[in-house]
C-alpha positions in Angstrom: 59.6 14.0 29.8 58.5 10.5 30.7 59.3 7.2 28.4 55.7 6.8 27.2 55.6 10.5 25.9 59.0 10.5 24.0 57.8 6.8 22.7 54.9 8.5 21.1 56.4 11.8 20.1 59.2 9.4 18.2 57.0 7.1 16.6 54.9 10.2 14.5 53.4 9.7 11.2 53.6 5.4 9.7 57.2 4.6 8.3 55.7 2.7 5.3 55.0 4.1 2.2 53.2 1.5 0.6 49.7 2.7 -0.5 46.6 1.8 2.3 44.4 -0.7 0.4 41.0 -0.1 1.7 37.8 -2.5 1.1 34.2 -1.1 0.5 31.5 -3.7 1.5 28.2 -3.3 0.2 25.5 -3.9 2.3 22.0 -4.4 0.9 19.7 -3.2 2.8 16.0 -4.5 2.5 14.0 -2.7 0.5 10.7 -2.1 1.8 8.4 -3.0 -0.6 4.4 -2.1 0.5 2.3 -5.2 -0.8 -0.9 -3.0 -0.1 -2.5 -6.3 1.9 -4.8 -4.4 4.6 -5.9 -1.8 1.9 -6.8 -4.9 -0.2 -8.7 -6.8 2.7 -10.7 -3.5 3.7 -11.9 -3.4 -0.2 -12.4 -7.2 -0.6 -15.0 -6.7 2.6 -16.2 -3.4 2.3 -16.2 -1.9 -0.9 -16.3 -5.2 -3.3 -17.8 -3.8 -6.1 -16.9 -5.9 -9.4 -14.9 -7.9 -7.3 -11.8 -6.2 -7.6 -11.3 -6.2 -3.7 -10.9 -9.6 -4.5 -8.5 -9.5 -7.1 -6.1 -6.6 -5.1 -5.9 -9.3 -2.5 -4.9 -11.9 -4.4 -2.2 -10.0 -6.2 -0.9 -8.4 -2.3 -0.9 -12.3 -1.1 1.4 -12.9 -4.4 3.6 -9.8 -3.7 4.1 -10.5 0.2 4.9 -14.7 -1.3 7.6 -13.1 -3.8 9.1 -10.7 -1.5 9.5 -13.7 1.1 11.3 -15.5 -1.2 13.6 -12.6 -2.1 12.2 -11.8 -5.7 12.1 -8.2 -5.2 11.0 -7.0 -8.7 8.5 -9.2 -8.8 6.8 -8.2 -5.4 6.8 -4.9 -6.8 5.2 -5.8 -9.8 2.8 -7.4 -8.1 2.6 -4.2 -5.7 1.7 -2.0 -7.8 -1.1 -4.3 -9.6 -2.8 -4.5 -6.2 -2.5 -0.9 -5.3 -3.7 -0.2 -8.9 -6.6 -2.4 -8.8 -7.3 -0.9 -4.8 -7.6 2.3 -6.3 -10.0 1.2 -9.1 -11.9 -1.0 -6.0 -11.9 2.0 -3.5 -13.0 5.0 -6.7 -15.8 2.9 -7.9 -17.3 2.0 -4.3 -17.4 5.5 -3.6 -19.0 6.3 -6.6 -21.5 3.2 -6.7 -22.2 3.3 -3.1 -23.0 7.2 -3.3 -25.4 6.6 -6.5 -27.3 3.7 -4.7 -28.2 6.0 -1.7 -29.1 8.7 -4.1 -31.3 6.4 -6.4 -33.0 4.7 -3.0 -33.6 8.4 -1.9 -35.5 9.2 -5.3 -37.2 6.1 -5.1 -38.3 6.8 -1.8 -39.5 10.4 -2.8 -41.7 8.7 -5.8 -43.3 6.1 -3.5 -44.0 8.6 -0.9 -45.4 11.3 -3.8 -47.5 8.4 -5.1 -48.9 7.5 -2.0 -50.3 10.7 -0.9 -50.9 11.4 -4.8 -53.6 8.1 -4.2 -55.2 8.8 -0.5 -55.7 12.3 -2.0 -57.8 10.7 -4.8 -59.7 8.3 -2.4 -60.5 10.7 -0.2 -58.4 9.6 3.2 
């Protein structure tokens, strides 16, 4: 058998018996918290109804400011204002946007009814 073998084979198992201390580190990882800012700009210049496009970017500015300066509860708070407010921005554009082309349509109908409505009774 050569040295380094029978060195290894006698050493076996640690001679101490004092217990292994062992240290647990947490790490905290950054927490990824969405501040809804492109969501907000698309509503503040496409669907600014009421303003609240407006108002969701402000709060996502506020929310990206607090989670640079490592105020994580608050950038959530402010998070979830914006994407609240988003929502409210992005429903009612739909809905007002779909109601205006719908009411321009109608109105459109009537002017065009009226019109032939009056060369009928003129005689064109």
């Amino acid at each position: 058998m050569l040295k380094e073998e029978n060195e290894v084979a006698v050493l076996g198992a640690p001679q101490s018996q004092a217990p292994v201390a062992t240290t647990v580190i947490n790490i905290r990882s950054d927490t990824a918290v969405p501040d809804h800012i492109v969501w907000s700009l698309f509503n503040t210049i496409f669907m600014n109804w009421c303003c609240l496009g407006f108002v969701a970017f402000a709060y996502s500015v506020k929310s990206r400011d607090r989670k640079m300066v490592g105020d994580i509860t608050g950038a959530q708070s402010y998070a979830s204002t914006a994407k609240c407010l988003n929502i409210w921005a992005l429903v009612l554009g739909v809905f007002l946007t779909i109601g205006s082309i719908v009411v321009l349509v109608f109105v459109c109908v009537a002017v065009y009814s009226m019109a032939l409505e009056i060369m009928r009774n003129r005689g064109y």
